[in-house]
C-alpha positions, -999 to 999 in steps of 0.1 A, spaced: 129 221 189 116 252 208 146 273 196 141 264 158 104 270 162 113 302 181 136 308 152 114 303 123 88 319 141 110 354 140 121 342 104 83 343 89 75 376 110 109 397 93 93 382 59 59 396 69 69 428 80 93 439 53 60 421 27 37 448 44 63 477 45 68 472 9 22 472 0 19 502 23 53 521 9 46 548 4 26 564 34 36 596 38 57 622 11 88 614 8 119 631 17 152 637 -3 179 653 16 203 677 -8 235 678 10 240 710 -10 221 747 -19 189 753 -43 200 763 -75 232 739 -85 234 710 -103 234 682 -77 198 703 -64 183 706 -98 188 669 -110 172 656 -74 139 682 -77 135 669 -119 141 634 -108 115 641 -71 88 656 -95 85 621 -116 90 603 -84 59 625 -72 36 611 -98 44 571 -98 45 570 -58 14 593 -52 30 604 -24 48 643 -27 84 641 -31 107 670 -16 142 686 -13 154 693 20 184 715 16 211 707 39 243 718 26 273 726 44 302 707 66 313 682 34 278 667 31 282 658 67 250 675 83 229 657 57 243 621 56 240 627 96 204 635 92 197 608 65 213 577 89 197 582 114 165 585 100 137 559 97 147 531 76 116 530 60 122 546 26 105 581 31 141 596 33 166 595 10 202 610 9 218 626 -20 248 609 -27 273 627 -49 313 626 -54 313 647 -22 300 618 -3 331 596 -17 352 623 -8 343 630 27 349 592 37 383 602 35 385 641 46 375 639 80 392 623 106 357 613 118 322 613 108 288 605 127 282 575 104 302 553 84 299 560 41 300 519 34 277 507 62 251 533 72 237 537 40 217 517 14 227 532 -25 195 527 -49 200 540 -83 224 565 -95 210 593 -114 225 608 -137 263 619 -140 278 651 -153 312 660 -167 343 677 -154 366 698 -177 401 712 -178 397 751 -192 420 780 -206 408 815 -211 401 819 -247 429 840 -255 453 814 -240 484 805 -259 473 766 -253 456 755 -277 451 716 -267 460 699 -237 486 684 -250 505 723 -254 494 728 -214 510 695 -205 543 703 -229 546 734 -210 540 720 -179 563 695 -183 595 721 -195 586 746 -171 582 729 -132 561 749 -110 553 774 -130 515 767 -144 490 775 -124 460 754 -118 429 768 -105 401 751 -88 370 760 -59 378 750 -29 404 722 -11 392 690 -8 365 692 -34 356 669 -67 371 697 -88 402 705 -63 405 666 -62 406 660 -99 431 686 -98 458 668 -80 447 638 -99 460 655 -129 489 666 -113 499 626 -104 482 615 -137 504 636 -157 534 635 -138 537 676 -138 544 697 -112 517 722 -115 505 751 -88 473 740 -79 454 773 -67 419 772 -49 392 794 -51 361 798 -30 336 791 -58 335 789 -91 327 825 -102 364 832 -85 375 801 -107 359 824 -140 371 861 -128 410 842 -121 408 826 -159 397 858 -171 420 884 -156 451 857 -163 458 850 -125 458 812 -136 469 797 -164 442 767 -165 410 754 -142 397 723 -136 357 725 -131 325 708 -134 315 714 -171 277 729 -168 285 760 -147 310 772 -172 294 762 -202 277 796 -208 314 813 -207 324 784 -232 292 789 -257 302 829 -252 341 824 -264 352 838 -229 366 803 -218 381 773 -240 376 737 -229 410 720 -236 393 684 -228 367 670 -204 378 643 -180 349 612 -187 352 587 -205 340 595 -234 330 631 -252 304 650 -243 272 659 -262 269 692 -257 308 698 -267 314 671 -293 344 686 -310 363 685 -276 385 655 -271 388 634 -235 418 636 -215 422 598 -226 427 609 -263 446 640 -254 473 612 -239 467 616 -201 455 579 -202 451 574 -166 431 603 -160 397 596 -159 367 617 -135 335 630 -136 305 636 -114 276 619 -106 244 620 -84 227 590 -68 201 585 -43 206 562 -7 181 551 19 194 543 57 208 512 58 183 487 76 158 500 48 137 469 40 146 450 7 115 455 -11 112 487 -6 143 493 -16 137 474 -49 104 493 -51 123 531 -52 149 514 -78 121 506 -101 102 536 -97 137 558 -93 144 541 -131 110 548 -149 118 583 -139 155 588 -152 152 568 -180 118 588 -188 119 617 -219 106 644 -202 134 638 -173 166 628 -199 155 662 -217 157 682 -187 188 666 -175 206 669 -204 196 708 -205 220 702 -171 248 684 -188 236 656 -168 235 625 -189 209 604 -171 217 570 -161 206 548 -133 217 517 -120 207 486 -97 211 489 -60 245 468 -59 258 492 -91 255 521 -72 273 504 -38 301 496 -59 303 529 -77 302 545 -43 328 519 -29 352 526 -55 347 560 -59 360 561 -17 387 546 -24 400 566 -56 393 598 -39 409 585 -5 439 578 -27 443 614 -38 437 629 -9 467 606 13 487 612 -26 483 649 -20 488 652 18 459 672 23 451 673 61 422 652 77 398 678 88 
C-alpha cells in the first residue's frame, strides 16, 4: 500500500510539474538553433517563422547560427540543452542525412529529440544550361541511357540533400551517370554555364534567379507535385522517373524529455505562425511552400526521411565519416 501511495504520489507530482511548466512557458526568449549560415534558405524560413513566434509567446525568439560538421555541432548543442522548450533545433533533410553519414554522433536522431511542427518545405530541381541540347528530361535520360558514363551530373558537396538526390536519380533511373560535386552552389552555376557538366541537381530557390534570367533551364523538379513559381515545368513523376520523388523541408525539435504541454503549446503557436499570410507570403517569396504538421507528423517524416537517405547513402557506397 506504501509503494502504490509512493507511486501515485510521484504520478500526481510529474502531472503537476509538466501543468506548471506548461502556465509559466514561456519565461525567458527563446532559442532556435540554425544548424546552418545567415543568409540561406533553411536560416531565412526559421528568422520569418521566430518573428511570428516573437509576438504570440511574448517572449523574443532568436537564431543561433551553428552551422558546420553535418548539422552535428548544433543537434549536439540542442540535446543537451534544457528540456524545457526555450531551445529548439532546426531540423532539415541534413538532419535525416546525418543519421546515416557518420559513423557516430553525440546523440541519437530518433531518441534525443522531440519534432514539433514542420515548417515549410522547398523544392529540388534537375537543371541544364539554357543552351543545352536537352530539352526535357526525358532527352537527358535517352541520352543517358545510350551513352553509359558519359553525362555528367553536377551537385555541391558529397553527402548532401542535393548530392543525395543525385544518386537517387542515378538508381531511380537506372543510368549510369558521372555524378560530379562541387563545393557550393555558385561552382554548381559557373560548371552549368562554362559546359563542364551536362546537368545539376539543386535546391530550386538559389538558382531560380539564373532560371527567371534564361541562363539555366529547369528540366523538372523532384516533389510531388509542380511548383508555383515554375508551373509550366513538369515533376520527375510525369517526366517518367516514377520512383523519384525528393524535396526539402525545414522543421522545428525540442530535446526529447521536453514536457508534453509544452510541446503541444509550441505546435499550436508554431501553426498560427506558418499557416499565417504575412508568413506564407514571405515564405513563398523563398520557394518555401509553408506547411506544418502535428508533433507525431513530423517524427514520422523525420523517421522516414532517415531511412530513405540511409538507403542512398549504403546504395551509393559513400563512406561513413
Amino acid at each position: 500500500m506504501t509503494f502504490q501511495r509512493l507511486a501515485c504520489g510521484l504520478l500526481v507530482s510529474l502531472m503537476l510539474a509538466s501543468l506548471a511548466a506548461a502556465q509559466t512557458f514561456p519565461s525567458k526568449p527563446v532559442r532556435i538553433v540554425v544548424p546552418f549560415g545567415a543568409g540561406g534558405v533553411a536560416d531565412l524560413t526559421a528568422r520569418t517563422v521566430a518573428q511570428k513566434l516573437s509576438e504570440s509567446l511574448g517572449q523574443p525568439v532568436v537564431v543561433d547560427n551553428k552551422p558546420g560538421a553535418g548539422g552535428v555541432v548544433a543537434g549536439d548543442a540542442v540535446a543537451k540543452a534544457e528540456p524545457d522548450g526555450h531551445t529548439l533545433l532546426l531540423m532539415s533533410n541534413g538532419t535525416a542525412v546525418s543519421a546515416g553519414l557518420f559513423k557516430s554522433l553525440p546523440f541519437d536522431t530518433a531518441r534525443d529529440f522531440a519534432p514539433v511542427s514542420t515548417l515549410g518545405f522547398f523544392d529540388i530541381a534537375i537543371l541544364t544550361p539554357a543552351d543545352s541540347k536537352f530539352k526535357t528530361l526525358a532527352e537527358l535520360l535517352a541520352f543517358a541511357k545510350a551513352n553509359p558514363g558519359k553525362l555528367n551530373l553536377g551537385s555541391i558537396n558529397i553527402g548532401s540533400t542535393q548530392n543525395l538526390a543525385a544518386e537517387l536519380f542515378k538508381t531511380s533511373s537506372g543510368t549510369d551517370v558521372q555524378i560530379v560535386p562541387f563545393n557550393g552552389t555558385p561552382a554548381v552555376i559557373t560548371a552549368l554555364r562554362g559546359g563542364q557538366i551536362d546537368a545539376a541537381v539543386e535546391i530550386l530557390g538559389p538558382v531560380l534567379p539564373q532560371v527567371k534570367a534564361n541562363a539555366l533551364r529547369v528540366l523538372a523538379v523532384t516533389g510531388d507535385k509542380r511548383t508555383a513559381v515554375l508551373p509550366d515545368v513538369p515533376t520527375a513523376k510525369e517526366s517518367g522517373l516514377t520512383t523519384f520523388v525528393a524535396s526539402s523541408w525545414n522543421a522545428l525539435a525540442a530535446p526529447a524529455k521536453t514536457p508534453k504541454d509544452v510541446i503541444a503549446r509550441l505546435n499550436k503557436e508554431i501553426a498560427a505562425a506558418v499557416n499565417s499570410p504575412d508568413v506564407r507570403k514571405k515564405l513563398q517569396d523563398l520557394n518555401v511552400e509553408a506547411r506544418s504538421s502535428s508533433p507525431a507528423q513530423a517524427a514520422e517524416l523525420l523517421a522516414s526521411e532517415t531511412k530513405r537517405w540511409g538507403d542512398v547513402i549504403v546504395r551509393a557506397k559513400i563512406p561513413t565519416q
